[in-house]
Kinemage of the C-alpha trace (Angstrom):
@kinemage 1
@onewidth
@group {chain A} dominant
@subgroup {mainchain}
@vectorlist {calphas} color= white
{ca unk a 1} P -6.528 -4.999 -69.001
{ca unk a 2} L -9.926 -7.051 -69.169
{ca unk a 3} L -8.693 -9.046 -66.252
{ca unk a 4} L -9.503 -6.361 -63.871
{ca unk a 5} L -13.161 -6.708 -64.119
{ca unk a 6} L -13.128 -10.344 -63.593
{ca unk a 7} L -11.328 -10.211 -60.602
{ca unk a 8} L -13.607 -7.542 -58.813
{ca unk a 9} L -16.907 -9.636 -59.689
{ca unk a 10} L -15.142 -12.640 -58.752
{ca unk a 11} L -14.261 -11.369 -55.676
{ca unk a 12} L -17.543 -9.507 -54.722
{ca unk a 13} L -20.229 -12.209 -55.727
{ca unk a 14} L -17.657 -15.022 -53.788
{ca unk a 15} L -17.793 -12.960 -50.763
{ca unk a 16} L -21.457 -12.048 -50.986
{ca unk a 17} L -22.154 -16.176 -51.679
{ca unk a 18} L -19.491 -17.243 -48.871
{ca unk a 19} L -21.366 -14.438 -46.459
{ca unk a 20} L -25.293 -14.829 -47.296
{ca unk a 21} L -24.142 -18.762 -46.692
{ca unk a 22} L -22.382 -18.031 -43.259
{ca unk a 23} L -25.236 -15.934 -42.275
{ca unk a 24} L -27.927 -18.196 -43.111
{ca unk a 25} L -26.309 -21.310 -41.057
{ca unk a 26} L -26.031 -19.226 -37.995
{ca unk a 27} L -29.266 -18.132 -38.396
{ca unk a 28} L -30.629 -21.362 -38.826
{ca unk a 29} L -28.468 -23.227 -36.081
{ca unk a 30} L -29.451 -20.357 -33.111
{ca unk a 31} L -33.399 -21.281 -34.987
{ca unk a 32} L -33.773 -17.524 -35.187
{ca unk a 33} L -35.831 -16.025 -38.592
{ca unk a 34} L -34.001 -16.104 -41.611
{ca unk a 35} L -36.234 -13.577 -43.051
{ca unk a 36} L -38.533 -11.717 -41.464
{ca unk a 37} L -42.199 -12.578 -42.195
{ca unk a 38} L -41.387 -15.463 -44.702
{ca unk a 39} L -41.286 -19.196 -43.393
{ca unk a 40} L -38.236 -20.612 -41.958
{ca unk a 41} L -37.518 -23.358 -43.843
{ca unk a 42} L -38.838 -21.944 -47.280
{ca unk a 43} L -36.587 -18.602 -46.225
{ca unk a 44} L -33.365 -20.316 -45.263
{ca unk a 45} L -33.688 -22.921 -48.935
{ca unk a 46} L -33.627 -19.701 -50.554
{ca unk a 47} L -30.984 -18.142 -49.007
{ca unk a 48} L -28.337 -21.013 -49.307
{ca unk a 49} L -29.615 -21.419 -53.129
{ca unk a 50} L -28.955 -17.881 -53.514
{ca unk a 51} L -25.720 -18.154 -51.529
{ca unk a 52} L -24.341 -21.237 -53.689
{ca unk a 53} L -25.241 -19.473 -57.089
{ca unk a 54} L -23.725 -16.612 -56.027
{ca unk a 55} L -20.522 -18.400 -54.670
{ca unk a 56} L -20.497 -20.076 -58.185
{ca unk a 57} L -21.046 -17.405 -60.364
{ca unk a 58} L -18.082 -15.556 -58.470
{ca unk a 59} L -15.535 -19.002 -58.425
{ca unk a 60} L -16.610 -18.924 -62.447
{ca unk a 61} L -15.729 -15.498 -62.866
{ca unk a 62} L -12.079 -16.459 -61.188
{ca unk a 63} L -11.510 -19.062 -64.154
{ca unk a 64} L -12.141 -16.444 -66.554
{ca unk a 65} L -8.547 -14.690 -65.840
């Protein structure tokens, strides 16, 4: 029963993580703004630290079945 919940986060924050970290590399390879008003580099750090942690958290949330 409390598996249910585990597998929805798991699979929402690893497909969030897997696409903020797809977005961000095209982004960066076509050198097009990450985020708008914010500096490239600093913006597109961000964004794959964001992406990882959020690929993590959901790959953690898988081992909790």
């Amino acid at each position: 029963m409390e598996s249910g919940p585990a597998v929805f986060a798991g699979a929402a924050f690893t497909l969030f993580g897997a696409g903020l970290l797809l977005w961000t590399s095209v982004r960066v390879r076509l050198r097009e703004p990450v985020a708008e008003g914010a500096g490239q580099v600093t913006a597109a750090v961000l964004a794959s630290v964001f992406g990882a942690v959020f690929l993590a958290a959901g790959l953690w949330a898988f081992t909790r079945l």
